[in-house]
N, C-alpha and C positions, 0 to 999 in steps of 0.2 A: 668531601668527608666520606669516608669508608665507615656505610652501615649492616649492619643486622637488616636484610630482607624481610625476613619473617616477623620483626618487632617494628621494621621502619620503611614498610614498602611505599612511602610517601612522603622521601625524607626531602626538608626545606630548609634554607637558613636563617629560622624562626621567624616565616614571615610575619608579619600583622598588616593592617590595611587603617586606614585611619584617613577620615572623611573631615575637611575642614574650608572654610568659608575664606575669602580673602580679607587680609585685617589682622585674622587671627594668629595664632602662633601653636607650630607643632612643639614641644618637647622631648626630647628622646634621652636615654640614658640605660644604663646596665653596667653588672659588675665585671665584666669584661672591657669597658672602656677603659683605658687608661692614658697619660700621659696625651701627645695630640694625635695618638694613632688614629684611624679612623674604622674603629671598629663595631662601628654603625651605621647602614647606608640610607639613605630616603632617595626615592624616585618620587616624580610628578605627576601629575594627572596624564602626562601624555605619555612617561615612563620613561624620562629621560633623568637618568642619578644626577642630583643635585650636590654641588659642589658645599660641602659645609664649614662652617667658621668655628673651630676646638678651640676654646682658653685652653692653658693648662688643668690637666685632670679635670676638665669640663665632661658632663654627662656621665662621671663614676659614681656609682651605687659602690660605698664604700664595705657597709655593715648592713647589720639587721636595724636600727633605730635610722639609722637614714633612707634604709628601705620603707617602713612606717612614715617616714614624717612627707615624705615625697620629696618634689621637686619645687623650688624656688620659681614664683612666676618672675617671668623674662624682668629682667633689669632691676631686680632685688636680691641682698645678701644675707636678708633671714628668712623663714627661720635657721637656728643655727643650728639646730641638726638636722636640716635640709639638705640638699645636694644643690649644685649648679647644675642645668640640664643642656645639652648642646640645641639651641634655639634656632628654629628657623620661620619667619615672617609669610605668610601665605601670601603669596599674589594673585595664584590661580584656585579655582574652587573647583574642587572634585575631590577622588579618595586619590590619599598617597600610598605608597609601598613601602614599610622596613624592613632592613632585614638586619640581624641581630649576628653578629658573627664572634665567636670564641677566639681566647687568645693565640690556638693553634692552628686558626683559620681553616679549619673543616682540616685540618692534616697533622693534628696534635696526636699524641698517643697514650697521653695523661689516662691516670684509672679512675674513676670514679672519686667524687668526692662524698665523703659521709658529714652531711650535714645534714641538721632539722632544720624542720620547717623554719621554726622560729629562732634559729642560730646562728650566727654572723659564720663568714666564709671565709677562706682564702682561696682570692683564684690564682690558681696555679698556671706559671705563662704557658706549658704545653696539654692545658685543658682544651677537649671537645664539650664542655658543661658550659652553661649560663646559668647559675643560681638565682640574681634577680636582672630584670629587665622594667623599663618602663615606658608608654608614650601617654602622652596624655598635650590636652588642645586647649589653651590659655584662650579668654575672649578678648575681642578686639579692644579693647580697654585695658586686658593687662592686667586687672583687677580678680578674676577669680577662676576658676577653672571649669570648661564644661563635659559633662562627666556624657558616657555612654557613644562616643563619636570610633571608639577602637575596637576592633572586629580581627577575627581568624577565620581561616577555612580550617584549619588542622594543626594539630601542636602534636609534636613529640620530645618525649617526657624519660625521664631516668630516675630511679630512684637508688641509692645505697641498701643493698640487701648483703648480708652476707649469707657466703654457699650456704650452711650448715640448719638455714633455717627461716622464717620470717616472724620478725618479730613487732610485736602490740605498737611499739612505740612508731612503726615506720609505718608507710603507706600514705597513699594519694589522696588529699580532703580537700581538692580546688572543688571550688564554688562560681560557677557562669550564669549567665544569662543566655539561652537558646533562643536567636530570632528568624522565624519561619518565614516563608516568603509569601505565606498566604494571611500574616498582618501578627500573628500568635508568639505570645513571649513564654519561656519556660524557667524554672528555676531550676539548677540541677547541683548537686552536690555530689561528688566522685564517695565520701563517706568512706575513706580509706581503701579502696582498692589496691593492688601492688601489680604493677606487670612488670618491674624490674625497668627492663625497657619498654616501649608500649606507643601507640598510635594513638592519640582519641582526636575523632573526628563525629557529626553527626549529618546525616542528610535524610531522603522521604522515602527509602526504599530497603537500607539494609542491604544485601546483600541477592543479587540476581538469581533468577531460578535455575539460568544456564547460560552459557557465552553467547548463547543467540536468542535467548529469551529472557530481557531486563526488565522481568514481572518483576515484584519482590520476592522471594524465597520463604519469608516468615519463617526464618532458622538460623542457627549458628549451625557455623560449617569447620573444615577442617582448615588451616589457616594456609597448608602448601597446596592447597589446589584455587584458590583467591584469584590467580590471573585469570581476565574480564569476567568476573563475579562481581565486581563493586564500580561505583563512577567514583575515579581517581580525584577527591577533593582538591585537589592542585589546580584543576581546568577549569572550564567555565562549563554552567549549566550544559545539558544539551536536550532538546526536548523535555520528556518528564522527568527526566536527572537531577536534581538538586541538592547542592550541599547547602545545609542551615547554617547561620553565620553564629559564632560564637563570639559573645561582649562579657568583660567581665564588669560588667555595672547594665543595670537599664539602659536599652536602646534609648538617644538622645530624644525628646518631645520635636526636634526640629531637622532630622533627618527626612530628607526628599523619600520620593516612592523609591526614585533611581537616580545612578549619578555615574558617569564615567571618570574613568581612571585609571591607573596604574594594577589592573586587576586583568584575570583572565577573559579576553574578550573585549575587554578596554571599555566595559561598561558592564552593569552588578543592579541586581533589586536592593534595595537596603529598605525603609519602615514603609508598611504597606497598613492600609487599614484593614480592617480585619474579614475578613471573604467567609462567611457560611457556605458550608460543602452541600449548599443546594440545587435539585433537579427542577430545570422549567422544560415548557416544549416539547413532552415526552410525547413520543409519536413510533410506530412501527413502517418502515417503508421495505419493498420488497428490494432485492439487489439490484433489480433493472430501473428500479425508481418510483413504483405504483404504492400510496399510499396505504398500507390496511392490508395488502396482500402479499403474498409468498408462494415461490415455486418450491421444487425439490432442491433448488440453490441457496435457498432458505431468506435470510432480509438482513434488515438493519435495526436494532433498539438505535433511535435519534435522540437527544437532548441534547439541551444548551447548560454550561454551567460555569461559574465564574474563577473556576479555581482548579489546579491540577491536584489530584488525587487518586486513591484507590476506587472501585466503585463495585457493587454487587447489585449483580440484575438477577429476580428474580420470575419465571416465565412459569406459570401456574394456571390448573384451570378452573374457570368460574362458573361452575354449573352447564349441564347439556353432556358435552363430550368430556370423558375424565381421558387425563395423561398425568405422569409422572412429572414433578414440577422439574422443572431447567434453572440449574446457574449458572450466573457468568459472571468472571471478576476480572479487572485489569486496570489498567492506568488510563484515569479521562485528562486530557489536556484542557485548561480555560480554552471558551467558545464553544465550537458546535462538535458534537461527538457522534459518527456512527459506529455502533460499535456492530459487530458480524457476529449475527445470528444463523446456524445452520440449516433454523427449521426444525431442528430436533427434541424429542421432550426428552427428559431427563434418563430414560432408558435405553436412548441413540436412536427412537422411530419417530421419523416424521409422521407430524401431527398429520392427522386425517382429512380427506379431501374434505372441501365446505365451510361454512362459515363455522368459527369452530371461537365460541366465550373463552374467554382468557384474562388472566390480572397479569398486568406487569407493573410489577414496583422496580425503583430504583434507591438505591442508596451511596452516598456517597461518604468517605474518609477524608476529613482535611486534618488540619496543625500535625501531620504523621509528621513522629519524628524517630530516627533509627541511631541507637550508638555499639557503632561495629567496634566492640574492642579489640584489637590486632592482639595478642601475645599476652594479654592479661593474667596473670596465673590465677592469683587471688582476687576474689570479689566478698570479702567472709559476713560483711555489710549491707550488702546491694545498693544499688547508685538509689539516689534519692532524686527523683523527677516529679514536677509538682508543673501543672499551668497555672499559667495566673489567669486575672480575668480581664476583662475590659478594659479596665482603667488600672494596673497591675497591682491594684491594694491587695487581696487576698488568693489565696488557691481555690480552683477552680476542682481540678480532679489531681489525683495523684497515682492514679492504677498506672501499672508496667505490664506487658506481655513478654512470654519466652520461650521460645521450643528448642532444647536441649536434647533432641530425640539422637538427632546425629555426634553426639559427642560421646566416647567411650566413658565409661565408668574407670575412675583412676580410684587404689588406696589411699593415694597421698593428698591428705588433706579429706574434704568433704565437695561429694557429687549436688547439682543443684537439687533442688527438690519444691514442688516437683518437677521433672524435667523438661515437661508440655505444660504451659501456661499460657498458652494462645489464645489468641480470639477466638480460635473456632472451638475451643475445648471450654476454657473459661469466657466468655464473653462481656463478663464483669468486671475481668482484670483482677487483678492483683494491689493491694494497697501496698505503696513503697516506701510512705511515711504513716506518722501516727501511733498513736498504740495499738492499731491491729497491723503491723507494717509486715510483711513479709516480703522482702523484694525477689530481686535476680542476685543470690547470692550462692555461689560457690568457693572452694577451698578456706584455708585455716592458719592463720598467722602462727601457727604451731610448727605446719608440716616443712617439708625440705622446700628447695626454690626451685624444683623441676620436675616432671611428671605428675604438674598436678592438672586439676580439669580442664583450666584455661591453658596451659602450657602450650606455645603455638598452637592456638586457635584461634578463630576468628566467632567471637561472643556478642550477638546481639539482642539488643534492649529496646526494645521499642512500646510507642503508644501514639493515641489519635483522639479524634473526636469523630462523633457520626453524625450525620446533617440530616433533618427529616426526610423522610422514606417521601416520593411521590408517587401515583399510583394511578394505572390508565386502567379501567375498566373499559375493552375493547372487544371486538368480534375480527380474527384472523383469520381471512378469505385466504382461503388454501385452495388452488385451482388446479386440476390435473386435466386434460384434453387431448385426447388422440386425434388429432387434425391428419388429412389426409385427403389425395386426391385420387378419385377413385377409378377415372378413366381419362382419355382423350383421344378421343376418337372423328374419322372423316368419312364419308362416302367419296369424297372426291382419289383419284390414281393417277394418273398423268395429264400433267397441267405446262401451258405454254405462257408465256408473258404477259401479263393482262388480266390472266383468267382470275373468276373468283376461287377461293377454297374457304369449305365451311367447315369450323372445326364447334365439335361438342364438347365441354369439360364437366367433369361433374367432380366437386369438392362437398367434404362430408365432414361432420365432428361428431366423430364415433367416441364424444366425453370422457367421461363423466361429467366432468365442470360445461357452462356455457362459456360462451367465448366472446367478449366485445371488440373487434379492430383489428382483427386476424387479416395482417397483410398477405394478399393472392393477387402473382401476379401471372402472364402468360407472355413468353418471349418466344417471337421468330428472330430469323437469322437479319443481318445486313443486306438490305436488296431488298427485303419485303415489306407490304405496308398492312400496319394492321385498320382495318375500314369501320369497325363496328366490334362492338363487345356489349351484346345484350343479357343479365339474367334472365332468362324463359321462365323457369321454376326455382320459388324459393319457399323456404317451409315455412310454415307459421312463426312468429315471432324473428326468423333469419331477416336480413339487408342487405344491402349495398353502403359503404361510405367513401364518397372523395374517388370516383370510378375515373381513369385520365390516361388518356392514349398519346403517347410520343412515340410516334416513326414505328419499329415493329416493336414496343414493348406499351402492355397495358396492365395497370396497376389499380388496385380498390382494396379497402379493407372491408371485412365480412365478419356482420353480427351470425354468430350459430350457437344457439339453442343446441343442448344434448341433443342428439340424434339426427339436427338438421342437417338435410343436404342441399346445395342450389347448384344451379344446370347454366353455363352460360352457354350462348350459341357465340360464337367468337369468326367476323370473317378477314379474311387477310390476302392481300393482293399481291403476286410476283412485279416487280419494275423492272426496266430494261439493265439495271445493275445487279438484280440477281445474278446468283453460280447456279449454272445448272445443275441436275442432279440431283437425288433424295432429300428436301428438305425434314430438317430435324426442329421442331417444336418443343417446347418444354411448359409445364402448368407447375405451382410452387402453390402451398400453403403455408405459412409461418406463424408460432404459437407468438400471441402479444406478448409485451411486459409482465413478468413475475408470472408465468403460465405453466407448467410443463407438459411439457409433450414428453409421453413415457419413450419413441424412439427419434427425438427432436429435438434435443435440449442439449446444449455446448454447456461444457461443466467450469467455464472462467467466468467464477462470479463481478468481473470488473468487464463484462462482454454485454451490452445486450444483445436480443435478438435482432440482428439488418439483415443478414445474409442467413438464405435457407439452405444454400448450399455448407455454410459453414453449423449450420446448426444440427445438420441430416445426420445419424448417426452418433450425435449424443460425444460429436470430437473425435471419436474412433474413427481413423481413416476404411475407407472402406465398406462399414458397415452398415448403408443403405437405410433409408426411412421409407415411408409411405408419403410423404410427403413432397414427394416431388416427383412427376410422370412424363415423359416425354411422345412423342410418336412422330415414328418416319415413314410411312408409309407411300405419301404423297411425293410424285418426281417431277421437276421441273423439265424438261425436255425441249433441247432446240428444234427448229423447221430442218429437214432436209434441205441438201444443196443439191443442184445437179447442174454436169458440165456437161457439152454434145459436139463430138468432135468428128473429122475425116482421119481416119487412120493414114499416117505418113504427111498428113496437112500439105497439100499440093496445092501450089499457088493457081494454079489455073486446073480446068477439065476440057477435054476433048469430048465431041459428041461419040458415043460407041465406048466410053472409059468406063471400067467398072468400077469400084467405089465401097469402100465400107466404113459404113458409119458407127461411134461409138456414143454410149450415152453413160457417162459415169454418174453414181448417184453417194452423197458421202452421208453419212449418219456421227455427227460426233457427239452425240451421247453415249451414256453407259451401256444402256439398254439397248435391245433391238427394238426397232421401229417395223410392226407391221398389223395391218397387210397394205402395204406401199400399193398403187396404183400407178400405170406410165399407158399413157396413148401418142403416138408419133404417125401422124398425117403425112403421107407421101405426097410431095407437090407434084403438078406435072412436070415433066421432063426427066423422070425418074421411073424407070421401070423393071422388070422381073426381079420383083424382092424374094430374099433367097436371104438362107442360113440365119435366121432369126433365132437369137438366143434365147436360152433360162425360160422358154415355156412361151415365147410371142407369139401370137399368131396375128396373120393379116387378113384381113376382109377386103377385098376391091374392089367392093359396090361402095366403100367410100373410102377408099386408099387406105386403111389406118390399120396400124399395127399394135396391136394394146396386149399389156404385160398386168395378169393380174394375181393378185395374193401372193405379193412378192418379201420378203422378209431381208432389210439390211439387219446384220450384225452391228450390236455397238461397237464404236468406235472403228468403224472399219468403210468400207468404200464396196459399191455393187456396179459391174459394169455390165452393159446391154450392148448386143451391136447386133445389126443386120449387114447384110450386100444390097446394092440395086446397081443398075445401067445404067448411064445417062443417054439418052433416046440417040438414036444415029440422024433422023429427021429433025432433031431438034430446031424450036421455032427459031427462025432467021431473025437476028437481034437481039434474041437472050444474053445477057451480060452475068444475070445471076438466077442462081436457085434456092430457094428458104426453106429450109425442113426445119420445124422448130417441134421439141416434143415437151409434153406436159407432166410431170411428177405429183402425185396427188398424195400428201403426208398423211397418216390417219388421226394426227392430235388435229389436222387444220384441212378437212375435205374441201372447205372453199378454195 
């Protein structure tokens, strides 16, 4: 069917939903049925269209008196200004689906039909109209009918107006039953409204604040900017979404809470008992998780509550420290609600460090009910909305709310008045019935039928209930702490494998706040072992907690007292898998849960504090904290090698052969190594040593040739030689000669 957007951006083929028991029997009919066409569908609980049995002119809604008198229960032929209705036998229990289809099956081009309310029809076979329609659910007996089992999510509606004007005798006077899903029945009465063509649909929100923010709006808007403004009645719930189901009689006394079916989602709330929009468990926790406290990332208002709603938190203070009160509103979902707090008082300054009195109430909104009228022009009446109560005998409340702020002021006809009726302006509401009745009324069955107020717009109506206020008289630890490490420092400089190194750290909380559980830890590299991690000094009231050494990383958390500092002495041993070279150390302070650190604090409130690296700088890459210190001072350093050779390596020596020897010495560290030490002992059978290099000199009261304050370059290689003779007399039987010389390292004089 080819519709009007703007009057029908939710067009259906009149669905209804109808919930029934096995036994019982659906009934269907309309005056669109005719002959054994089948211009009626029903689907199953599982949604599959059921194949239906037509007498002739079975299920036709003839006139207006056999619209009145109803439908004949199954297998009876009076009353006789009854109708026959097309019957079907329930096997399966859940909701069904109808759908109601015109004689020109959505693709007629017929014009409107001008009929009254109360005045028999002709349907015309190239009509898009259904003037009357019916379902209704016979008991398993056959004996009588049970009333309240038939439901909509959305009807669109037509009425005959002509161009030139609207007139008294015409407009919209349906009368529903609104059932909330939080257990609440409504009365409502359209009270003659006219949208020509028109949408009414009702659900708990009205109309969204923005496409990406589905708060409620509390306004009527312009009707062509609607797309993702509204939850599409057509679909099923979606989180706090809800469309309220529309009965036109009392929800049945024996409709289940829920029931699947042929519905969007394939399963529906239907009668619920009645949920109080109250607060339990109201509690403040900070975003990292600490009960009572808050950083500069502010916390969480916690509570439990049984029912989806509106809700207003208010954050005020209760003597001591004054701040500007905070509020916050939005949508709780049934169960457990954090809602995010940023820490801030109602003037955008976080509250001040320290324990700091506060009230926080809450309040909640349930039975919200919203009627977004699409296209309405005229409202000259205003809808009539009434709760009921408990047991639906009488009205409970009757106020409406309205803000009409965003709709232009039109001549034609009459503007609302007054425009703003809201909660937050009236908070009493508006009476919609009675003799003080003032509703949501706009335009004038006077004016023309276009450019009047409602004229493509999107017009809402809405009202609630408010659930008692609950109230935490609490104290908000507001903690600020400049953690930091203040040094780390060694005496030790070049170290060999094995050796100890003592390192010092000193960590501080330069506050304001104390601090309980401030993880510090101290990391060497891969290859080192950490031996020992003692506090030496720790300030009054500071600690140690859970202090635990794994391989080279040691971990403990640290009580500090504003101003304290503590000293650990920290010792750590190289292993034979150390890298040699500059060892790099590092000391970390970390602010606990809900803490800030003014240059330490990561700004993703769904982060806690683990990593100090990732908290250093406050998320800004780059931006360094005091809170984390390193030091390289200390080098690991290999031994010296050295090799001692015969220049030209000759397999044998003659007595009288002269000879030069060489001593290479390698350094593969960074650094230079010095001052190197080399002594070389001349055996006998070696004599006039000559040309001794790089500073040698020999003594011959005990043969030896010693090289001192000698400096290898890192990474580099030092060679030494001398000359000697090998003796011409040499002893008879010498086979061999030993010149061995000795390298004396300066990290390893042994």
């Amino acid at each position: 069917m080819t519709v009007n957007a703007s009057a029908y951006p939710f067009p259906t083929n009149g669905t209804h939903y109808v919930y029934a028991k096995v036994g019982e029997t659906i009934a269907l009919a309309s005056s669109a049925q005719s002959g054994t066409n089948t211009q009626i569908k029903l689907y199953n609980p599982s949604g599959t269209e059921l194949s239906l049995t037509i007498g002739n002119n079975a299920g036709n809604i003839a006139n207006r008196t056999a619209e009145l008198e109803g439908p004949r229960l199954p297998g009876q032929t009076s009353p006789a200004n009854a109708y026959t209705a097309i019957y079907h036998t329930v096997v399966q229990e859940g909701i069904y689906k109808v759908e109601f289809l015109p004689h020109g099956n959505g693709t007629g081009s017929g014009g409107r039909d001008n009929i009254s309310g109360n005045g028999n029809w002709t349907q015309a076979t190239n009509s898009v109209y259904i003037p009357a329609w019916d379902v209704s659910v016979a008991n398993v007996a056959k004996t009588g009918w049970i009333k309240g089992r038939v439901y909509m999510n959305v009807l669109n509606m037509d009425i005959y107006t002509i161009t030139s004007g609207f007139s008294n005798i015409g407009g919209f006077y349906g009368k529903f039953k609104i059932l909330t899903k939080d257990g609440y029945v409504y009365n409502v009465d359209n009270n003659g409204n006219n949208g020509i063509s028109f949408t009414f649909f009702v659900n708990n929100k009205g109309f969204f604040k923005s496409t990406t923010d589905n708060t409620p709006l509390y306004k009527s808007m312009d009707l062509s900017n609607l797309s993702g403004r509204v939850h599409d009645p057509r679909t099923a719930d979606a989180g706090s979404e809800v469309t309220h189901k529309i009965f036109y009689t009392l929800p049945a006394n024996d409709l289940p809470s829920s029931a699947n079916g042929a519905v969007p989602g394939n399963t529906t709330w239907l009668k619920n008992n009645r949920i109080v929009p109250k607060v339990e468990q109201l509690k403040v926790i900070g975003v990292d998780g600490t009960n009572g406290q808050v950083s500069n990332k502010g916390g969480k208002i916690s509570f439990e509550t049984g029912n989806t709603g509106q809700y207003k938190i208010v954050i005020e203070s209760n003597g001591g420290v004054n701040f500007p009160a905070r509020t916050l509103t939005g949508i709780a979902l049934a169960g457990i609600n954090n809602i995010l707090w940023d820490g801030k008082d109602g003037a955008g300054n976080p509250l001040p460090q320290g324990n700091v009195p506060a009230k926080i109430s809450v309040q909640l909104q349930g039975a919200e009910v919203h009627f977004p009228y699409l296209d309405m022009e005229i409202n000259p009446n205003g809808i009539i909305l009434e709760l009921l109560n408990d047991n639906l005998s009488s009205v409970e409340s009757n106020i409406v709310y309205w803000d009409d702020t965003d709709i232009p002021n039109t001549s034609s006809g009459t503007n609302s008045s007054p425009k703003n009726a809201s909660h937050f302006v009236l908070p009493n509401g508006t009476p919609s019935s009675g003799t003080n009745a003032n509703g949501h009324k706009w335009g004038a069955n006077t004016t023309a039928t276009s450019g009047t107020f409602g004229d493509v717009k999107a017009m809402d109506t809405w009202t609630f209930i408010l659930g008692p206020v609950e109230t935490l008289q609490t104290q908000i630890s507001v903690k600020v702490a400049d953690l930091k490490i203040e040094s780390v420092s060694t005496s030790n400089g070049v170290v060999k494998v094995g050796d100890e190194i003592v390192y010092t750290v000193i960590v501080k909380n330069d506050g304001p706040s104390d601090v309980e559980g401030a993880p510090f830890s101290f990391n060497a590299p891969t290859g080192y072992e950490i031996t020992s991690a003692t506090p030496k000094t720790v300030c009054a009231g500071g600690g140690e907690i859970s202090p635990s050494i794994t391989s080279n990383k040691f971990n403990s958390a640290l009580n500090m007292p504003n101003g304290c500092s503590i000293t650990y002495e920290i010792k750590v041993k190289p292993t034979s898998t150390a890298p040699f070279g500059p060892i790099t150390v590092d000391a970390t302070i970390m602010r606990p849960n809900d803490v800030t650190d003014p240059d330490a604090t990561n700004p993703d409130i769904n982060t806690p504090p683990t990593d100090p690296y990732f908290e250093c700088g406050n998320g800004v890459a780059g931006a360094g904290c005091n809170n984390i210190k390193n030091n390289t001072t200390v080098t690991l350093i290999d031994l010296l090698t050295a090799t001692k050779s015969i220049v030209g390596n000759p397999a044998t020596l003659k007595p009288g052969q002269a000879i030069t020897y060489q001593i290479k010495i390698k350094n593969s560290n960074t650094v230079a190594k010095t001052p190197v030490q080399v002594s070389d002992v001349i055996p006998a059978g070696l004599s006039q040593i000559s040309a001794i290099t790089n500073g040698g000199t020999y003594n011959p009261t005990n043969r030896t040739i010693t090289w001192s304050n000698l400096t290898v370059a890192g990474n580099s290689e030092l060679t030494l030689s001398f000359n000697v003779i090998v003796d011409a007399n040499l002893t008879a039987g010498t086979t061999a000669i030993k010149n061995t010389a000795i390298v004396t390292d300066p990290i390893d004089p042994t």
